[in-house]
BAROGU-501494 format. One line per field, with one value per residue (C-alpha): residue number from 1; z, y, x; chain. Coordinates in Angstrom, 1 decimal. Layout:
BEGIN
k: [NUM	...]
Z: [Z	...]
Y: [Y	...]
X: [X	...]
c: [A	...]
//
This chain:
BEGIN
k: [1	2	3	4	5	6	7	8	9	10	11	12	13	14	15	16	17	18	19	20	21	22	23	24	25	26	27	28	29	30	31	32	33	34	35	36	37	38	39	40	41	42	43	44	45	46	47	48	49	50	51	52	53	54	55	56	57	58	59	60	61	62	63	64	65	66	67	68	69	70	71	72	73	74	75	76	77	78	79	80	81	82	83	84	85	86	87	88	89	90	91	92	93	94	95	96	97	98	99	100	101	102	103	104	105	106	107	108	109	110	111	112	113	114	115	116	117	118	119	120	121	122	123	124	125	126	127	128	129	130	131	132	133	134	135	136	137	138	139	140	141	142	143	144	145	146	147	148	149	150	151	152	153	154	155	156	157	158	159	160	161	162	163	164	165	166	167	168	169	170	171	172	173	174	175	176	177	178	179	180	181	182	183	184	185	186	187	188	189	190	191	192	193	194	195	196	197	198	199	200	201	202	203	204	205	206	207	208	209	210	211	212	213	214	215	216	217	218	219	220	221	222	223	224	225	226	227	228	229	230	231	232	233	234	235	236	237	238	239	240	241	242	243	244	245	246	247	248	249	250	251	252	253	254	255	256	257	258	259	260	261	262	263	264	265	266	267	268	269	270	271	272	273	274	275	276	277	278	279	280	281	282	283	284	285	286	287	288	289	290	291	292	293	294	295	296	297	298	299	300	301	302	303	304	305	306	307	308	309	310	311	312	313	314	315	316	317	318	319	320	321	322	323	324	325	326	327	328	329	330	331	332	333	334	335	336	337	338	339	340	341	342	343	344	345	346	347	348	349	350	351	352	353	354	355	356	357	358	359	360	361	362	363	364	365	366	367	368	369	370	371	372	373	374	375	376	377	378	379	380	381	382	383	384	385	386	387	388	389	390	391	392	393	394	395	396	397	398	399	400	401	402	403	404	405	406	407	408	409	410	411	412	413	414	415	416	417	418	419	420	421	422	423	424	425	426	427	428	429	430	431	432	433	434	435	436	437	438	439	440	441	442	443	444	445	446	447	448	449	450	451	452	453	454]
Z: [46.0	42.2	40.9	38.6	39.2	42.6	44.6	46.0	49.8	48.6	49.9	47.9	50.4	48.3	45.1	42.5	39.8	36.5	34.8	31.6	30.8	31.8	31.1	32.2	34.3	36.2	39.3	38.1	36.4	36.1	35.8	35.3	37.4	35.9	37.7	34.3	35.4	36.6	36.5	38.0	38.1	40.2	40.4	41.5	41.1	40.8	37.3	36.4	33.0	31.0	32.3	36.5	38.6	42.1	45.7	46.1	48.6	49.1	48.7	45.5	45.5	43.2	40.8	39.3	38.2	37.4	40.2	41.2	44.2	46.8	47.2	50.6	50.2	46.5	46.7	43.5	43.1	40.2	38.7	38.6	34.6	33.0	35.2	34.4	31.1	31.0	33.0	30.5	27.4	29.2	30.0	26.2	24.6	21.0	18.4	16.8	13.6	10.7	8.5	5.6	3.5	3.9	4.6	7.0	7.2	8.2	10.7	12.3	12.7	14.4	18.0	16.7	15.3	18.8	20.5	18.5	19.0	22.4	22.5	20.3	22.8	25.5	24.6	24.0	27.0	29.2	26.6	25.6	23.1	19.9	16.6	13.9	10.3	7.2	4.1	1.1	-0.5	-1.3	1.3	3.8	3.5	3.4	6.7	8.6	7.7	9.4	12.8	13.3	13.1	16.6	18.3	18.0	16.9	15.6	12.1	9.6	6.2	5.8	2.1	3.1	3.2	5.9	9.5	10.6	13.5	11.7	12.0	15.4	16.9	15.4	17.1	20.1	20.5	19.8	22.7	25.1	27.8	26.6	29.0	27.3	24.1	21.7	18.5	15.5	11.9	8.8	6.1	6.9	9.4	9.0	6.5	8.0	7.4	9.8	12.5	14.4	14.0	15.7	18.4	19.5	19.5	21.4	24.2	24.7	26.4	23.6	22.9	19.3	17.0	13.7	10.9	8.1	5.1	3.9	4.7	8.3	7.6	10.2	13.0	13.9	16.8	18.6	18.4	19.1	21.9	19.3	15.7	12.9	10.0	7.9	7.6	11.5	10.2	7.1	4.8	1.2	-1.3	-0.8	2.6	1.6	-0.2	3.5	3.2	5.8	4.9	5.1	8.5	10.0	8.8	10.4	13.5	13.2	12.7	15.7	18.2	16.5	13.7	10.0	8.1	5.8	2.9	3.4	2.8	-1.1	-1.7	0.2	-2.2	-5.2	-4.2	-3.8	-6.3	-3.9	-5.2	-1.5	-1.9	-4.8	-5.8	-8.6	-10.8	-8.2	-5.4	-8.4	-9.1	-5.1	-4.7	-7.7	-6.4	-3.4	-5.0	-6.7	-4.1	-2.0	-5.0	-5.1	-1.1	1.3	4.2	7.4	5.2	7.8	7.2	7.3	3.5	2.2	4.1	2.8	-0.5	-0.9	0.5	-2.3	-5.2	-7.4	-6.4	-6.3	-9.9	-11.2	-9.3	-10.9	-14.1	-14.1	-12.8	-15.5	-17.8	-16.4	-16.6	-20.3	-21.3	-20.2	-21.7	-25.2	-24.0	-21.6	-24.8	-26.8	-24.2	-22.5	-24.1	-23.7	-22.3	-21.3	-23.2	-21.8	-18.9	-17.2	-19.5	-18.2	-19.4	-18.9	-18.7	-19.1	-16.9	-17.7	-20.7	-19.9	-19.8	-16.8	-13.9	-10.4	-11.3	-11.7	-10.0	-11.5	-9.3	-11.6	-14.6	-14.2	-12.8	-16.3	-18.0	-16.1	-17.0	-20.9	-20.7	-20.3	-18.5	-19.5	-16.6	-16.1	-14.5	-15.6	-14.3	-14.2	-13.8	-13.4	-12.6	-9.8	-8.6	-9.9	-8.9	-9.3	-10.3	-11.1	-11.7	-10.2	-12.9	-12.3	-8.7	-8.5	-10.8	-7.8	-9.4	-6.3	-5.8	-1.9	-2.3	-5.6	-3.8	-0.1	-2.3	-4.3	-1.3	-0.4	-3.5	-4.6	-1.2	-2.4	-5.0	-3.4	-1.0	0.2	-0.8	-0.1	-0.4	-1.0	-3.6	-6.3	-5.8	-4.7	-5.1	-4.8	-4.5	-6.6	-6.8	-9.8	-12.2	-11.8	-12.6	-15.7	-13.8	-11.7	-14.1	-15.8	-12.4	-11.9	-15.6	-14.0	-11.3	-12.7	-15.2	-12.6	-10.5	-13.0	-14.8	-10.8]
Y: [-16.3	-16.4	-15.5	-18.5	-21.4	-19.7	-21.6	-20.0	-19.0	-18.5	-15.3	-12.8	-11.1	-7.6	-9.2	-6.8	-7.1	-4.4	-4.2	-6.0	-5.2	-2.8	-3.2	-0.5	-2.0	-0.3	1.1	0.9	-1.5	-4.5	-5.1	-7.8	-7.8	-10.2	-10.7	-12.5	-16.0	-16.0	-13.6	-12.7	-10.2	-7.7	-5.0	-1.4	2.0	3.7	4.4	2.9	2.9	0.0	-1.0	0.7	-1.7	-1.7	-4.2	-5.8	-7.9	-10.0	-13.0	-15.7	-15.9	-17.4	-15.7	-17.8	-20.1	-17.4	-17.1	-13.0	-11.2	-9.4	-6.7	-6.2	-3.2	-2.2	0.3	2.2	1.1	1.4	-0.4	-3.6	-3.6	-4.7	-7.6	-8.0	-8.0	-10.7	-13.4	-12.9	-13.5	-16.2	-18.1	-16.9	-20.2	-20.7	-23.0	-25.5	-25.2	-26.1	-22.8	-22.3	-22.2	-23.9	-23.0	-23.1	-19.1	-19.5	-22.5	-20.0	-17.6	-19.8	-18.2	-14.8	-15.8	-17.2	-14.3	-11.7	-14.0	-13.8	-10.2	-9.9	-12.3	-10.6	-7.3	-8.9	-10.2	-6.8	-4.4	-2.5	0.1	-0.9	1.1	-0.8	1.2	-1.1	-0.4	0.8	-2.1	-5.8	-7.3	-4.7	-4.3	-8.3	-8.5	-5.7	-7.7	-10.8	-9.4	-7.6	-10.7	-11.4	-8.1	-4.7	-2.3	1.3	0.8	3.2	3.4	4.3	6.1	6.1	3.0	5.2	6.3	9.8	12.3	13.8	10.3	9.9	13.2	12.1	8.8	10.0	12.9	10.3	7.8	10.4	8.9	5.6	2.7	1.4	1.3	-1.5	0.0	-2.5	-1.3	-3.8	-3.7	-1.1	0.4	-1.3	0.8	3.9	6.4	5.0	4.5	8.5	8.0	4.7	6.5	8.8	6.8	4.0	6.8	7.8	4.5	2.8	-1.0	-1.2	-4.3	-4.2	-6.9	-6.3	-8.0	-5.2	-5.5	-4.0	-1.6	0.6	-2.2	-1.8	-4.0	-1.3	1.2	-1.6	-4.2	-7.2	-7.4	-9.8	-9.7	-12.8	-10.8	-11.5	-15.0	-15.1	-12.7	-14.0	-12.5	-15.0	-13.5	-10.7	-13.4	-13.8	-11.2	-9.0	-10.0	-13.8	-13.1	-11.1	-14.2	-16.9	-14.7	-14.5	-18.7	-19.0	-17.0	-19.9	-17.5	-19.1	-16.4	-18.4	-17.7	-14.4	-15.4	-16.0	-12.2	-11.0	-13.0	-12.5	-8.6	-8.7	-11.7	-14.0	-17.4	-19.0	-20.2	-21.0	-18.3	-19.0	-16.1	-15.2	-14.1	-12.2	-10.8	-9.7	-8.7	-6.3	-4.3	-3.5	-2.2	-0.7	1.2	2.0	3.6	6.3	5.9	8.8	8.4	7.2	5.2	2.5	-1.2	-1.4	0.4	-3.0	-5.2	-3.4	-3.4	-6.8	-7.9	-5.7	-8.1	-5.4	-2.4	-5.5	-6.4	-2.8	-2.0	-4.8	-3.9	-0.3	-1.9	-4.4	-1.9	0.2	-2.5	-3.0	0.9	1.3	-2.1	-0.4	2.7	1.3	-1.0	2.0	3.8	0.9	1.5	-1.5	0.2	-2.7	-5.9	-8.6	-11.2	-9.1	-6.5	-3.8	-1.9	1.7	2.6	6.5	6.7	10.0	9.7	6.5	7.9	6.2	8.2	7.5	3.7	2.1	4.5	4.7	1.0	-0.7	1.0	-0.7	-4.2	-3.8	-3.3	-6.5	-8.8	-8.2	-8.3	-12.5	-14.8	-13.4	-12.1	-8.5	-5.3	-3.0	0.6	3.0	6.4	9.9	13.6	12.7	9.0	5.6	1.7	-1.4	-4.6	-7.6	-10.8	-14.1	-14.4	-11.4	-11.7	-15.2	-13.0	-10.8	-8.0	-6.6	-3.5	-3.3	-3.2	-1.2	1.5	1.0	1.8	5.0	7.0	6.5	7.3	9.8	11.4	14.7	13.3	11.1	11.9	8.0	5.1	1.6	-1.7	-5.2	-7.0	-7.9	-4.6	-1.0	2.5	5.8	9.1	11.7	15.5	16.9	17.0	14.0	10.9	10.3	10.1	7.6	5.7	5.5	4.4	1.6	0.3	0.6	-1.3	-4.2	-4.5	-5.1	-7.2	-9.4	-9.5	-11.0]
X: [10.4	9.9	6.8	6.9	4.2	3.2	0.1	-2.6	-1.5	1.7	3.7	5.7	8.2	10.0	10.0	11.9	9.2	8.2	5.3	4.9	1.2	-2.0	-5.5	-8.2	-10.5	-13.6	-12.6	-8.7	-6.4	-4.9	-1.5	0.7	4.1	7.2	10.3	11.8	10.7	7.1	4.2	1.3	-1.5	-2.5	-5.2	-4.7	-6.3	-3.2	-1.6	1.8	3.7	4.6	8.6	7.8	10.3	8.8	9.3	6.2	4.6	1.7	0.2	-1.9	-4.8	-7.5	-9.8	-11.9	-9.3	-6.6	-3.6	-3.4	-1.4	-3.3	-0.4	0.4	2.8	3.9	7.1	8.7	12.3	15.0	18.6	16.3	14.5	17.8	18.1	14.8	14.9	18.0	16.1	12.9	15.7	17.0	14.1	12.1	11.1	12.7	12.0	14.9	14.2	15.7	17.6	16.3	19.0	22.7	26.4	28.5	28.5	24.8	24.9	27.7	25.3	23.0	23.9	23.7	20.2	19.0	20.2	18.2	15.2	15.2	15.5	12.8	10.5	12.0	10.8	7.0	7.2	8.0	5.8	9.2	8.9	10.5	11.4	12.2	14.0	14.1	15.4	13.4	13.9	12.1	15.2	14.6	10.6	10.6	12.1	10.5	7.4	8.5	10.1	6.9	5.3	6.9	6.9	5.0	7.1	7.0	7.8	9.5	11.0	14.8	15.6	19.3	22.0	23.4	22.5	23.8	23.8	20.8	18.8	20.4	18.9	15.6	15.1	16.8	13.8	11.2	12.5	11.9	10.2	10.4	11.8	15.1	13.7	15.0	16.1	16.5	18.2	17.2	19.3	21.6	23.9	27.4	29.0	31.4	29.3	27.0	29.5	28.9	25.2	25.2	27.3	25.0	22.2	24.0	25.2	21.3	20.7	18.7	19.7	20.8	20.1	21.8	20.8	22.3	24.1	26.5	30.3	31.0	33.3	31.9	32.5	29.3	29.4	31.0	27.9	25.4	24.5	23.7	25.0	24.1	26.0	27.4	30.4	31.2	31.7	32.6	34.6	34.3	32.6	29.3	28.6	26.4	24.3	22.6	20.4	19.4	15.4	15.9	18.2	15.4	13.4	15.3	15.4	11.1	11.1	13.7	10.7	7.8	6.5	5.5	7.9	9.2	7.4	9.1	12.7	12.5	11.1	14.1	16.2	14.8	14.7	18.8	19.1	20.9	21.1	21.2	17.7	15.1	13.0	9.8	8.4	5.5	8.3	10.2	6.8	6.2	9.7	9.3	5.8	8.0	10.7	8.2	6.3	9.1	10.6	7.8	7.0	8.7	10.9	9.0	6.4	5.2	5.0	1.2	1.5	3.2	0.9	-2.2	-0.8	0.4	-3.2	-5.3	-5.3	-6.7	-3.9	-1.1	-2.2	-2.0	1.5	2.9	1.5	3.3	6.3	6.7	6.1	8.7	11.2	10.3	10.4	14.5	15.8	16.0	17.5	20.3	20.9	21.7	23.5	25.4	29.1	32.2	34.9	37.4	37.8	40.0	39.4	37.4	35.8	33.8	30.6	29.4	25.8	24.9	22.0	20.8	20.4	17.9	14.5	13.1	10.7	11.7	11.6	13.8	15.7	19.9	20.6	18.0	19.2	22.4	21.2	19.3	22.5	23.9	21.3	22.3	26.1	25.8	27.7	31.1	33.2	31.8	31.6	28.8	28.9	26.0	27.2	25.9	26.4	27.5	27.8	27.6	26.7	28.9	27.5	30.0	29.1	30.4	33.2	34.6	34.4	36.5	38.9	39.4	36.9	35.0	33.1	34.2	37.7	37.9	35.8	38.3	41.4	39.5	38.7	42.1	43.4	41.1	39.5	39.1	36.7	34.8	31.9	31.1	29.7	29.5	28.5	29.2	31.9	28.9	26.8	27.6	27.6	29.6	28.5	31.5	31.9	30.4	32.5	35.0	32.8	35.1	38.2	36.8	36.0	39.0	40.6	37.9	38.9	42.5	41.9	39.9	42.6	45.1	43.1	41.9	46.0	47.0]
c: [A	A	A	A	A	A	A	A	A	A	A	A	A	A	A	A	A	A	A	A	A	A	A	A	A	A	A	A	A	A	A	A	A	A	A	A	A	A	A	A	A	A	A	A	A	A	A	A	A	A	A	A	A	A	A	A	A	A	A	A	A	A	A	A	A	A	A	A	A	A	A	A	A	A	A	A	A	A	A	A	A	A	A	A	A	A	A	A	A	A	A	A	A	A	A	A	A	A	A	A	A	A	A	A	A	A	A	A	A	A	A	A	A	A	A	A	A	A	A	A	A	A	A	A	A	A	A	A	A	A	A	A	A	A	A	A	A	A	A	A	A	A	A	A	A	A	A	A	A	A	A	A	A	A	A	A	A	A	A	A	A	A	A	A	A	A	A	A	A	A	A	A	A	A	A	A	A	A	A	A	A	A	A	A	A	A	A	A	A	A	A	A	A	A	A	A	A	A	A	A	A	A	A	A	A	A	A	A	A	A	A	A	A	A	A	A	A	A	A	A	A	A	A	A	A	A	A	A	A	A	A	A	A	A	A	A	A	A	A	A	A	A	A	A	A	A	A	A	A	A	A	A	A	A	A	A	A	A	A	A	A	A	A	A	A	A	A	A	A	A	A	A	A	A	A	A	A	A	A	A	A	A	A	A	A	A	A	A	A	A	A	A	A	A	A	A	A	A	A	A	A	A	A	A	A	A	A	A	A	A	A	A	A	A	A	A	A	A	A	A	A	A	A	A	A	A	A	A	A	A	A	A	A	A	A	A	A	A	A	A	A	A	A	A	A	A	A	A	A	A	A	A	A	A	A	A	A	A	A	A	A	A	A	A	A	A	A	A	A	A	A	A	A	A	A	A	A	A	A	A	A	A	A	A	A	A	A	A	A	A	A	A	A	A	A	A	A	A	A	A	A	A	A	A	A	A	A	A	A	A	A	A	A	A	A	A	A	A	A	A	A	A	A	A	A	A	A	A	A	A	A	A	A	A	A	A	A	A	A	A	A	A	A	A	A	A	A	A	A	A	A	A	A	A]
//
């Protein structure tokens, strides 16, 4: 018999049930057992964890209005929580709501969308531990903020685009003891170099949630149980334009939570055109990037919320950010050199030698140098010791210009030199040996040559 909508008298005969919830009581506790359709409570002096799969039997009864089980025989059991946990995802209760922004990529995505919902509700519903990385980014921060909206989670602040054996290991000791834990990555995780990371952690039994917007060229569906990625559906350029933040939104509306004010600040923070953003959104978006420039790795989400709640500290962030902002553009003017002219031309932006702090960090620097270069097809490069970051404008783009596949065909070219990178065709990044940023950068004027001659 199901536990759902049971009467009082009725009789519960070796029902496989878990427990989804504890509250101390005197004299004991009281739990509440679901079998993924119905639930019930119960009350017991003996000590269970969250997720313990145990037979029970016994019969409703009513307390005062409230239906509870007088257990007749309650008996530990195992191989039952995953079946568990797919009936309470397929009966979670979502909300047909209308997306927030359009194209057919996104109303493809739809499924995908629904599907992370209900894991999300699913894992409410049973009390399932849940550790959620975001980026350290506007994007990323903006849609931790909204997932947790839905489910508790333990939150924490990724510094890298990539997730290795290192961050694997991590995680991996920190889930001991936990009862299949639900693992979600916001914002990251679909480039290669996250591929053996993802691995390890997907062989330790976790379930693995990826949201990201960055091209998969790690196939991350393969080291996780539920990816969401524009690129599954779409392989154009404008994919990445569905940012992982107003995904993670979408996902948050699609379990009944108000999130959307959300989904601008993760545009404006990535400056995807897919929906409109005003100057207050530009304004939150930049205290994030802000603070997660200066904020260490692990940071927890409740130092955005508290931030973003203190009128006074908010004002002052953005104050020092602005002013930031302000301080470089005169610098990366003076050392932002044209170094290709044609139908496609291409700028070079010397970072170091841009006095900036921490922020904006050398990605900043050269979205700086983009937003002065105009309308023109472009490619502006900001390079260092040893690394620089793409961004290429739509012009160049529909000229065949993109960061993705310039930086595919250098490590093949030139492996020895470079040490990774990634990212999508308008904005990425490379990481180079010391030594031979200059001969990449004469390929990369090679390249965008060719592409945009074809």
């Amino acid at each position: 018999m199901s536990l759902k909508n049971l009467e009082e008298g009725a009789v519960v005969e070796n029902a496989p049930c878990v427990i989804s919830r504890r509250r101390k009581e005197r004299g004991g506790f009281s739990y509440t057992l679901t079998d993924g359709e119905g639930e019930i409570e119960f009350e017991s002096g003996s000590f269970f964890e969250y997720g313990q799969e145990l037979m029970v039997s016994g019969s409703a009864y009513n307390d005062r209005g409230f239906m509870k089980l007088k257990v007749s025989s309650l008996e530990k059991t195992s191989g039952i929580y995953e079946s568990v946990i797919g009936r309470v995802e397929a009966n979670a209760k979502l909300f047909d709501v209308a997306l927030l922004a359009e194209g057919s990529a996104v109303e493809k995505l739809k499924p995908k969308i629904e599907e992370c919902a209900r894991k999300l509700l699913g894992a409410r519903k049973l009390g399932r531990h849940v550790l959620l990385r975001f980026h350290n980014d506007a994007d990323g921060i903006a849609g931790a903020l909204a997932l947790t909206r839905v489910v508790r989670a333990y939150t924490s602040q990724q510094n890298s685009a990539n997730y290795t054996p290192f961050d694997a290991m991590r995680d991996i000791g920190n889930l001991q003891g936990q009862k299949k834990p639900l693992v979600i990555l916001l914002d990251f995780g679909c480039g290669i170099e996250s591929a053996e990371g993802l691995s390890v952690l997907k062989a330790s039994g976790a379930e693995v949630m990826i949201i990201d917007h960055h091209p998969n060229e790690g196939k991350a569906e393969r080291n996780s149980h539920v990816l969401l990625s524009p690129w599954t559906v779409d392989s154009s350029a404008e994919a990445s334009f569905y940012t992982a933040g107003y995904l993670a939104v979408e996902v948050a509306r699609a379990c009944g939570e108000d999130a959307a004010s959300l989904a601008p600040i993760a545009c404006a923070g990535d400056k995807s055109p897919i929906l409109p953003v005003s100057d207050t959104e530009r304004e939150v978006a930049l205290v994030l990037d802000y603070m997660a420039t200066y904020s260490g790795f692990g940071n927890k989400l409740d130092f955005y919320k508290n931030a973003l709640e203190n009128r006074e500290l908010y004002a002052s962030v953005l104050v020092q950010a602005r002013e930031a902002l302000d301080r470089i553009s005169e610098d990366v003017q003076k050392n932002m050199k044209k170094k290709l002219e044609g139908a496609v031309s291409v700028y070079v932006v010397d970072t170091e030698k841009v006095k900036s702090r921490e922020f904006p960090g050398k990605g900043k620097i050269t979205t700086r140098g983009f937003e002065l270069v105009g309308d023109a097809p472009a490619v502006v490069l900001g390079v260092w010791k040893n690394g620089l970051s793409f961004r290429i404008n739509s012009g160049a783009v529909e000229k065949g210009v993109k960061a993705d596949s310039i930086i595919a065909s250098l490590k093949e070219e030139m492996g020895d030199f470079i040490e990774g990178g990634g990212g999508h065709a308008r904005a990425a990044s490379l990481r180079i040996k010391e030594g031979f940023v200059d001969s990449v950068v004469e390929k990369i004027l090679e390249k965008v040559r060719e592409a945009s001659l074809e």
